[in-house]
MMTF fields as JSON, N, C-alpha, C and O atoms, coordinates in Angstrom:
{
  "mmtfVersion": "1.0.0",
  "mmtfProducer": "UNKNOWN",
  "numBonds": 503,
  "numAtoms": 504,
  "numGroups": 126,
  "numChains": 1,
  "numModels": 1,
  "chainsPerModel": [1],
  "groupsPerChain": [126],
  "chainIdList": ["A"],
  "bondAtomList": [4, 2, 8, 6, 12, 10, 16, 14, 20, 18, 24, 22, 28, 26, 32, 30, 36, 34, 40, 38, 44, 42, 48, 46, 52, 50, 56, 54, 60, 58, 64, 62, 68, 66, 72, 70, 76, 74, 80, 78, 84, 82, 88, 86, 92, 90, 96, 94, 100, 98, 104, 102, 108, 106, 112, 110, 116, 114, 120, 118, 124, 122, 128, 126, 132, 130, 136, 134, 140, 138, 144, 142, 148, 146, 152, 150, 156, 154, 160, 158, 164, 162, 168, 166, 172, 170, 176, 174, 180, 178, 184, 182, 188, 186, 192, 190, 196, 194, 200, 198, 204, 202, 208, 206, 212, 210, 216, 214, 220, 218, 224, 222, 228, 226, 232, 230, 236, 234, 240, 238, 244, 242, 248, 246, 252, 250, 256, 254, 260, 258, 264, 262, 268, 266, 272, 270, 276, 274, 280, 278, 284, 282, 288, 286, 292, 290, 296, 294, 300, 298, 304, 302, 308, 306, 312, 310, 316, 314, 320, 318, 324, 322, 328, 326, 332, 330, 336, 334, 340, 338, 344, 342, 348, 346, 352, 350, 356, 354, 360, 358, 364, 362, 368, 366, 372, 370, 376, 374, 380, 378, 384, 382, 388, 386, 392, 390, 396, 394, 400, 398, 404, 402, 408, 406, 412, 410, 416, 414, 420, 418, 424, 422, 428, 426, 432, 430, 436, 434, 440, 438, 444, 442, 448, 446, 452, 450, 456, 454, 460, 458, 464, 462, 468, 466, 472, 470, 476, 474, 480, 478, 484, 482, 488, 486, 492, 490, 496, 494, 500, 498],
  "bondOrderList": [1, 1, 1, 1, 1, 1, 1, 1, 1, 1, 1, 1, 1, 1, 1, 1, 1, 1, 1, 1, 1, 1, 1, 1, 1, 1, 1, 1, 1, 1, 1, 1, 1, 1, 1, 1, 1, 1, 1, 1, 1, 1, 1, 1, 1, 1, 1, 1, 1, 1, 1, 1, 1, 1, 1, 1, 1, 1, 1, 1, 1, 1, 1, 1, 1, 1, 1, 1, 1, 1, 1, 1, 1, 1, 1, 1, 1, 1, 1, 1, 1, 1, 1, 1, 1, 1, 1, 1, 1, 1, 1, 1, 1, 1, 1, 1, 1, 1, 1, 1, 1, 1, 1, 1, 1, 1, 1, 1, 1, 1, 1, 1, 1, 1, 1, 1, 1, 1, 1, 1, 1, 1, 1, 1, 1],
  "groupList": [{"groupName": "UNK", "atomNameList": ["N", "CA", "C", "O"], "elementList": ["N", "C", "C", "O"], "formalChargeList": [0, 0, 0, 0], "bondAtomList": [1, 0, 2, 1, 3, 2], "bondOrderList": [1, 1, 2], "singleLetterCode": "X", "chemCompType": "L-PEPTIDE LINKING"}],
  "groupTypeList": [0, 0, 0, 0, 0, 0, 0, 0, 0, 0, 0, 0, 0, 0, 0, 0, 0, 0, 0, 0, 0, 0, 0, 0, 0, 0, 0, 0, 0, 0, 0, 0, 0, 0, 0, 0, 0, 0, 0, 0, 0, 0, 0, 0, 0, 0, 0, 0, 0, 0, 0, 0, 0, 0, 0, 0, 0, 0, 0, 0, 0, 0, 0, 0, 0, 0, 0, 0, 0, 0, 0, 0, 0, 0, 0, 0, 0, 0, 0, 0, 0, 0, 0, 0, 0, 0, 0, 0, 0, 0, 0, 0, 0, 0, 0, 0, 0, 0, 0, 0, 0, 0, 0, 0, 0, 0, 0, 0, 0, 0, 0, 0, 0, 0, 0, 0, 0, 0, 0, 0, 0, 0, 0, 0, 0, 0],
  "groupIdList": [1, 2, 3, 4, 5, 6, 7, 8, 9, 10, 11, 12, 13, 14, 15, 16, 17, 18, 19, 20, 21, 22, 23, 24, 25, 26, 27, 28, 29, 30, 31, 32, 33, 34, 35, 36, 37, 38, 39, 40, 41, 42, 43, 44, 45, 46, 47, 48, 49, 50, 51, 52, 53, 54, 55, 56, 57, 58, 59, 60, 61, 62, 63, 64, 65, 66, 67, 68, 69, 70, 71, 72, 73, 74, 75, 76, 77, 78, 79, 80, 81, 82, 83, 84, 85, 86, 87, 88, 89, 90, 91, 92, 93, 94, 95, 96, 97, 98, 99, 100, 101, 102, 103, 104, 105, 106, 107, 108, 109, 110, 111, 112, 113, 114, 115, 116, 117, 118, 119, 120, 121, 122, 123, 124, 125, 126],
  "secStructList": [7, 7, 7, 7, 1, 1, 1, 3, 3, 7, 6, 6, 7, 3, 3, 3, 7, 3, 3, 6, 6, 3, 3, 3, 3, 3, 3, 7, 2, 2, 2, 2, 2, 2, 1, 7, 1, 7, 7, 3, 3, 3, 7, 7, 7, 6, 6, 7, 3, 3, 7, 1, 3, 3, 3, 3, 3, 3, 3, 3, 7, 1, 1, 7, 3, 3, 3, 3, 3, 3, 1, 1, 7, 3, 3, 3, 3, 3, 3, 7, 1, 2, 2, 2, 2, 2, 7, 6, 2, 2, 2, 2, 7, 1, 1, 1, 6, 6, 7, 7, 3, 3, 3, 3, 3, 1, 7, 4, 4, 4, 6, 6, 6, 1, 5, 7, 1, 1, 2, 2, 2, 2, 2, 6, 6, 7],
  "xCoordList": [-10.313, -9.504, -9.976, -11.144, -8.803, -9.595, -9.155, -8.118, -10.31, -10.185, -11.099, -12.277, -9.767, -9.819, -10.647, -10.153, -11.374, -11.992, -11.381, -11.807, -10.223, -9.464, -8.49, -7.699, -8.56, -7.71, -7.694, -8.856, -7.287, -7.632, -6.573, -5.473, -7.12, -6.659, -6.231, -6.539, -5.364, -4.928, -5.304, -5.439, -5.413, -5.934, -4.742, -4.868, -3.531, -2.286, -1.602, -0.537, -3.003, -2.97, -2.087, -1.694, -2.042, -0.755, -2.601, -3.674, -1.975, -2.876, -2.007, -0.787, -2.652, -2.183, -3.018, -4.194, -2.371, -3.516, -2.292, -1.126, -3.509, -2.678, -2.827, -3.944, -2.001, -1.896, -1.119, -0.071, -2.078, -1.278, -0.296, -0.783, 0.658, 1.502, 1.996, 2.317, 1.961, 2.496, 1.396, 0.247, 1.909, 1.131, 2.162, 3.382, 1.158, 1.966, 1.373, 0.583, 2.195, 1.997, 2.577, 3.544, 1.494, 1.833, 1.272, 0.102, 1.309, 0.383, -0.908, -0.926, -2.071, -3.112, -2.655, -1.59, -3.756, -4.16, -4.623, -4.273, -5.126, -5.275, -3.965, -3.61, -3.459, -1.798, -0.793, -0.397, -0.513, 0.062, -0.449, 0.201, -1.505, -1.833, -1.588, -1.006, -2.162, -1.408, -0.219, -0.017, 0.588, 2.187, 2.612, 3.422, 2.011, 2.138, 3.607, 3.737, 4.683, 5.572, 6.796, 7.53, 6.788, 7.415, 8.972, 9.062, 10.196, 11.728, 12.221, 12.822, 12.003, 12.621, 11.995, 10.993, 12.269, 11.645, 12.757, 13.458, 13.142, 14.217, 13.66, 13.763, 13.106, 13.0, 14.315, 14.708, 15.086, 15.906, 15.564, 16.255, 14.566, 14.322, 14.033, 13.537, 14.542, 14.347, 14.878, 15.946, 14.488, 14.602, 14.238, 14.245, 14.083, 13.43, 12.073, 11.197, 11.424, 10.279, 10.23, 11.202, 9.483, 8.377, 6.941, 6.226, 6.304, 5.316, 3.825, 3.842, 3.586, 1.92, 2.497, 3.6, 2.384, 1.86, 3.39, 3.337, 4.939, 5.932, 6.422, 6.053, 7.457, 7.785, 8.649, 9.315, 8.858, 9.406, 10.106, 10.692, 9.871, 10.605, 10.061, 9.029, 10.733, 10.509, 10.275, 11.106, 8.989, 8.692, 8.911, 8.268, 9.53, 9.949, 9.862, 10.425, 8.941, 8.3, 9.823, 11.014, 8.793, 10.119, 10.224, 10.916, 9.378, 9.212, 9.195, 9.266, 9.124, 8.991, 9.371, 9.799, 9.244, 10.002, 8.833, 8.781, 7.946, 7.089, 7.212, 7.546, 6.872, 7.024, 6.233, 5.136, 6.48, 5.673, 5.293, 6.245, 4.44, 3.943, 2.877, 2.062, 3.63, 3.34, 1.881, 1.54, 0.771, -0.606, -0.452, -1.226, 0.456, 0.083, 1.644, 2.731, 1.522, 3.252, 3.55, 2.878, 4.869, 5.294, 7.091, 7.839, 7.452, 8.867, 8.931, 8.119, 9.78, 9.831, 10.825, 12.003, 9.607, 10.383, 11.379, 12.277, 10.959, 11.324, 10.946, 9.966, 11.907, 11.022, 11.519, 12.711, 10.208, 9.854, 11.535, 12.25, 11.988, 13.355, 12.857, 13.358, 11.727, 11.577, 11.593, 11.455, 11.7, 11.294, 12.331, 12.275, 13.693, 15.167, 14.874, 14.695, 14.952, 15.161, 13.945, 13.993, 12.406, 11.804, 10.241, 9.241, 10.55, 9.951, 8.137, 7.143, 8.569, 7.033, 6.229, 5.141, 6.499, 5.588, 4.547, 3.696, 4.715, 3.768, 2.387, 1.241, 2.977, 2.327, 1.256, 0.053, 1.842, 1.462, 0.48, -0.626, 1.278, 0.054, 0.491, 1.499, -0.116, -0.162, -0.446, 0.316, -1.523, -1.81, -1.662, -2.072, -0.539, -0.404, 1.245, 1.683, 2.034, 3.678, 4.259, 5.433, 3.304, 3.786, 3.991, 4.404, 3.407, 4.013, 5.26, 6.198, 5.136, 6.387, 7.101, 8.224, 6.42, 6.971, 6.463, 5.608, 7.12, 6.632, 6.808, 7.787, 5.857, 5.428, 5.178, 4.606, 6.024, 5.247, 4.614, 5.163, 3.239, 2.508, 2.708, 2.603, 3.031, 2.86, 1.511, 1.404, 0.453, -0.601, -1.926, -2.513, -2.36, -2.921, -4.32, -5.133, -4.452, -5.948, -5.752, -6.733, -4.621, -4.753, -5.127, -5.498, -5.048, -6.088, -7.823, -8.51, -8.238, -9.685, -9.95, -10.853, -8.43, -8.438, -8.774, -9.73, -8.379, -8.068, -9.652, -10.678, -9.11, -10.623, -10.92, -10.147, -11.65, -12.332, -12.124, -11.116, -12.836, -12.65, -13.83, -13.974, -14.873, -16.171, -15.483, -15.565, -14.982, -14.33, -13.18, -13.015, -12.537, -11.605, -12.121, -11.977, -12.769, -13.879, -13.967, -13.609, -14.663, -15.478, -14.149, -14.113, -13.031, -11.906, -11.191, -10.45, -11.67, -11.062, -11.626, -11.025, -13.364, -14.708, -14.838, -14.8, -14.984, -14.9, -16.531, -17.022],
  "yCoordList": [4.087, 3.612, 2.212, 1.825, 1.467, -0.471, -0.433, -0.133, -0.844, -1.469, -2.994, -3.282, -3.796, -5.555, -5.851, -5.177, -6.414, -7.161, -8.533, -9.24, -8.789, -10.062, -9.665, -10.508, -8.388, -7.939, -6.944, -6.544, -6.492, -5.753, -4.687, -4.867, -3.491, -2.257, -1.824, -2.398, -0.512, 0.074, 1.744, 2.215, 2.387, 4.182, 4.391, 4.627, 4.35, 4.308, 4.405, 4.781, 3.795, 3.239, 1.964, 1.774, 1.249, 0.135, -0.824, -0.651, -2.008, -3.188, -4.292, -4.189, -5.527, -6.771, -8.118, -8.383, -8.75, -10.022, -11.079, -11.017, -11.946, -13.239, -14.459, -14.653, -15.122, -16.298, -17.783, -18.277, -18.227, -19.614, -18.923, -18.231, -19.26, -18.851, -17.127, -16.265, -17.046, -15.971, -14.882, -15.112, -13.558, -12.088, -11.134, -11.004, -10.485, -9.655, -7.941, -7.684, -7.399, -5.806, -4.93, -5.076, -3.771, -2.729, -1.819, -2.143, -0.216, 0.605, 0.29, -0.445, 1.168, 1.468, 2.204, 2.731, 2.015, 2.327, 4.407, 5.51, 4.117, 5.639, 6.452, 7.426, 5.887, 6.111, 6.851, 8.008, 5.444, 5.881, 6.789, 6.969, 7.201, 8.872, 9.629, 10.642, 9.242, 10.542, 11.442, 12.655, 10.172, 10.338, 10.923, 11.849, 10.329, 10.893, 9.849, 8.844, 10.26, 9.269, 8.954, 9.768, 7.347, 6.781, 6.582, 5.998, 6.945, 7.114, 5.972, 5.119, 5.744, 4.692, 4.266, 4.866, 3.044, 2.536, 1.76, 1.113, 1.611, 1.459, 0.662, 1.155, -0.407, -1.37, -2.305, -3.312, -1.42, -2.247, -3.392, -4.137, -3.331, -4.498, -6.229, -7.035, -6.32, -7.553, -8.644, -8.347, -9.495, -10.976, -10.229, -10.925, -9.382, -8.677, -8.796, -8.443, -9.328, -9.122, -8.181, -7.855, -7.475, -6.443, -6.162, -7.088, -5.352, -5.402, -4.635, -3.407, -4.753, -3.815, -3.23, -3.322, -2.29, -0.505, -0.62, -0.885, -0.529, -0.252, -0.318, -1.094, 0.903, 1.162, 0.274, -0.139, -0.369, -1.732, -0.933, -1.662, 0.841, 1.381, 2.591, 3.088, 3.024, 4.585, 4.376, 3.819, 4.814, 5.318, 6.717, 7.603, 7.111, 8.13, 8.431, 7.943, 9.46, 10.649, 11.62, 11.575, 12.554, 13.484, 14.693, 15.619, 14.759, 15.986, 15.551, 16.436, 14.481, 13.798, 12.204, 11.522, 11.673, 10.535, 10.222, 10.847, 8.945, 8.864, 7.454, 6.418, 7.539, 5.999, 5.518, 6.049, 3.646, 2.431, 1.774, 1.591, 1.522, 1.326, -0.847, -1.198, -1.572, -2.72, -2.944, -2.475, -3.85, -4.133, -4.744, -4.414, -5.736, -6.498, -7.017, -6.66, -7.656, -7.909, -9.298, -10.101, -8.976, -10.588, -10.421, -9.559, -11.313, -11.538, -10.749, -11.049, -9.915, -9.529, -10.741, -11.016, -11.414, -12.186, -12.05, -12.694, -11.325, -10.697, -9.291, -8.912, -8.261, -7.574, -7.334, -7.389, -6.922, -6.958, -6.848, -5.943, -7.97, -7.768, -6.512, -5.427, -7.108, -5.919, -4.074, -3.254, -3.696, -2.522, -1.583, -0.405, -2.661, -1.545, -0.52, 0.669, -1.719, -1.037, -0.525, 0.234, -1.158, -0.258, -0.252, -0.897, 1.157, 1.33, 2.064, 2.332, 2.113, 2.543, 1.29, 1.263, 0.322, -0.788, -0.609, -1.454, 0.385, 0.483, 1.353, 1.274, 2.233, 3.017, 2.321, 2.4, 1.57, 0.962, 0.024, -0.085, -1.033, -2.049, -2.16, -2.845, -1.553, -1.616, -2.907, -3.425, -3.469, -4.976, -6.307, -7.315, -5.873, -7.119, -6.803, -6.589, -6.815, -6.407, -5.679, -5.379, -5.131, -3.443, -3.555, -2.717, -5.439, -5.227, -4.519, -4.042, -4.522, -3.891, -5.106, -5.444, -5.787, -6.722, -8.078, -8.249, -9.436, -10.599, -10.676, -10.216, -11.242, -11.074, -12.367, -13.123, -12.688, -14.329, -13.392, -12.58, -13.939, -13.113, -13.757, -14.982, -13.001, -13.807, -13.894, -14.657, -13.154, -13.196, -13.323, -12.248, -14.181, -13.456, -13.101, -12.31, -13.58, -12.694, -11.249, -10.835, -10.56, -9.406, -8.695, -7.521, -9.217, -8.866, -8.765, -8.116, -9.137, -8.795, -7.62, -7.066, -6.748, -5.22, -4.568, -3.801, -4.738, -3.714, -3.881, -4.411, -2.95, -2.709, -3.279, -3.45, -3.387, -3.977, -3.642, -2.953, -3.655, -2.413, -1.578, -0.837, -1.73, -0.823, 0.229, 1.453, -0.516, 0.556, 1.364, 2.546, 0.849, 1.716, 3.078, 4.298, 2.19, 3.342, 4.703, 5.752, 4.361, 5.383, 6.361, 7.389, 6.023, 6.972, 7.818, 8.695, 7.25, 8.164, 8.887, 9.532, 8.903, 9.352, 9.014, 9.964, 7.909, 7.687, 6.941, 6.477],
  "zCoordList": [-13.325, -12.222, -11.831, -11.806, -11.509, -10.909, -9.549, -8.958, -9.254, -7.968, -8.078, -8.293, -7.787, -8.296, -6.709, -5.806, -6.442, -5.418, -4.959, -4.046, -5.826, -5.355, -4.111, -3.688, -3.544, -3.065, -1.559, -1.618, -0.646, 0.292, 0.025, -0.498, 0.497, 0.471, 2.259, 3.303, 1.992, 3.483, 3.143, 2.013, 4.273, 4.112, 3.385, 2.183, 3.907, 3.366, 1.51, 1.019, 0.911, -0.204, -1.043, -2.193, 0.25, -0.544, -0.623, -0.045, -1.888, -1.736, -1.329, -1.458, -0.759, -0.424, -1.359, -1.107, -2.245, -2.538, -1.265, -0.873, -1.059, -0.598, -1.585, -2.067, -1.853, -2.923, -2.528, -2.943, -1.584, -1.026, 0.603, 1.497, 0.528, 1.684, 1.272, 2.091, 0.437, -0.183, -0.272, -0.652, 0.153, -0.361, -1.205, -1.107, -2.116, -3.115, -1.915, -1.007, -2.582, -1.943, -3.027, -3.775, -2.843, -3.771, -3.991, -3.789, -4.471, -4.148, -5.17, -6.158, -4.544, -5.362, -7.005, -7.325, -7.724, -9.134, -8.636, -9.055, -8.052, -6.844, -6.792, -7.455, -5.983, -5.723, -6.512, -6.646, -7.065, -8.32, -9.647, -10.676, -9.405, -10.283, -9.734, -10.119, -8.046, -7.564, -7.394, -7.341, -7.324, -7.341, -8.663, -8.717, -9.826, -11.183, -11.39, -10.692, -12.465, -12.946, -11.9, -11.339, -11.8, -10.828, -11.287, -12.367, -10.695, -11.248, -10.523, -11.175, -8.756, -8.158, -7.57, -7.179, -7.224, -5.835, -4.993, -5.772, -3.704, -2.851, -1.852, -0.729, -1.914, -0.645, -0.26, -0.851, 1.355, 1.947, 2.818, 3.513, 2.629, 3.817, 3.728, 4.515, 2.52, 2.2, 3.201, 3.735, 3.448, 4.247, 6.103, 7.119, 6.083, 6.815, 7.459, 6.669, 9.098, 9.408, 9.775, 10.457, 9.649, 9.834, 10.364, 9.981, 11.015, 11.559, 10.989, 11.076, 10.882, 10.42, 10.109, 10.647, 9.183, 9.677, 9.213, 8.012, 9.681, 9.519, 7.8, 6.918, 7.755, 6.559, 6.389, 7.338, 4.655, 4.602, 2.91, 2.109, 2.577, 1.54, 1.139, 1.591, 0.335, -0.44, -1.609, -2.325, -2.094, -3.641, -4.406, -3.843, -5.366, -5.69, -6.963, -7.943, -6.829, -8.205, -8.479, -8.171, -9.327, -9.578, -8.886, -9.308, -7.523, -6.974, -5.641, -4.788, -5.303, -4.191, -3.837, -4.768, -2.683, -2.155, -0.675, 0.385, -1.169, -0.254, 0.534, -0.04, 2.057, 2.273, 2.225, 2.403, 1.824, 1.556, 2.974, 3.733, 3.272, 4.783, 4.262, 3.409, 5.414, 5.275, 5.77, 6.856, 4.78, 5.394, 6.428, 7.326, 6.717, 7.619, 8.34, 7.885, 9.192, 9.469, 8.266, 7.619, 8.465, 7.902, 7.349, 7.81, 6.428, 6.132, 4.6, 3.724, 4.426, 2.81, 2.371, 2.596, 1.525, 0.637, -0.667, -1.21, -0.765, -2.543, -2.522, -1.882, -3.401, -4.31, -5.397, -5.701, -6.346, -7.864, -8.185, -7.753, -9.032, -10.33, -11.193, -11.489, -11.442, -13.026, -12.429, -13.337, -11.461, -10.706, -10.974, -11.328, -10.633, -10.704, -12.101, -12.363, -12.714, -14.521, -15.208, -16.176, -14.442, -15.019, -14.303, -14.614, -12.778, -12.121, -12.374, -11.7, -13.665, -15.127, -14.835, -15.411, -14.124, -14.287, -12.986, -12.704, -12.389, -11.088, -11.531, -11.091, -12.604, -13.024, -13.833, -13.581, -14.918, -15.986, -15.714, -16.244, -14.328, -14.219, -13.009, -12.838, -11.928, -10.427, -9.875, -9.058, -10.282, -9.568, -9.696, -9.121, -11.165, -12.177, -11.88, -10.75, -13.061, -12.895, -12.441, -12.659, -11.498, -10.762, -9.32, -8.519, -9.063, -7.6, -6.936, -7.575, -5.591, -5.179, -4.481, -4.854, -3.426, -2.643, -2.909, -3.778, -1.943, -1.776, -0.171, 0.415, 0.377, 1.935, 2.028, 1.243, 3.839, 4.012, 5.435, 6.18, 5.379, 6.703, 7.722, 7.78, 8.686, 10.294, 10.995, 11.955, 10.575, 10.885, 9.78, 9.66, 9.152, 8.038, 8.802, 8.324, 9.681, 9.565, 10.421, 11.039, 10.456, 10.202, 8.709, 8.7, 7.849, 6.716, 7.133, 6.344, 7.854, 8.257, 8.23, 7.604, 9.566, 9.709, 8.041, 7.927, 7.457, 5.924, 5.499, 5.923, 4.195, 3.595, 2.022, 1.08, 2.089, 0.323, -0.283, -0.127, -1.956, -2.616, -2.793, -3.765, -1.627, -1.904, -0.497, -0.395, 0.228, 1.556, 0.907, 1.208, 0.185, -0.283, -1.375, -1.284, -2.401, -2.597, -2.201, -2.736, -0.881, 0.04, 0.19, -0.485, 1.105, 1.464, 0.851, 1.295, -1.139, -1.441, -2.226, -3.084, -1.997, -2.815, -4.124, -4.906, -4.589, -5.729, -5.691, -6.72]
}
């Protein structure tokens, strides 16, 4: 299992990198085993601000339909093209082509709140 240190984590299991003005979002490498094989993913909220914590979409296995909960507030800029047609990429490569969203933050140092990847670690005993 990776957990990249370029990056902050939520209990929630989504990750956030920030890259210039821009943050990517998307679940954990964690996560997504847990969920097992990913069929859809449905984020309406594009061009959309949003706040912490608030759901910004639904990820969906074949037994279930879970919500995506935002690290931090901000604007959904984008999300992933490649996702519609082939939502295997979350699975495949979670922190690389598997993003889910593009975020402009309204706060970034609400990223302080979140956790590492030695805190994330811990929460989920690894």
């Amino acid at each position: 299992m990776e957990f990249p240190t370029n990056i902050k984590y939520t209990n929630e299991h989504e990750w956030i990198r920030l890259e210039g003005d821009t943050a990517y979002v998307g679940i954990t490498d964690y996560a997504q085993q847990q969920l097992g094989d990913i069929v859809f993913i449905d984020v309406t909220t594009e061009g959309e601000t949003l706040d912490k914590g608030e759901v910004f979409g639904t990820i969906e296995v074949v037994k279930t339909v879970s919500d995506l909960f935002l690290p931090i507030g901000g604007e959904i800029l984008e999300v992933n093209p490649q996702l519609e047609e082939h939502p295997e990429l979350v699975n495949q490569d979670p922190y690389g082509e598997g993003w889910i969203i593009k975020l402009k933050p309204t706060d970034a140092s609400e990223l302080d709140d979140l956790l590492d990847a030695a805190g994330y670690k811990e929460i989920i005993n690894e």
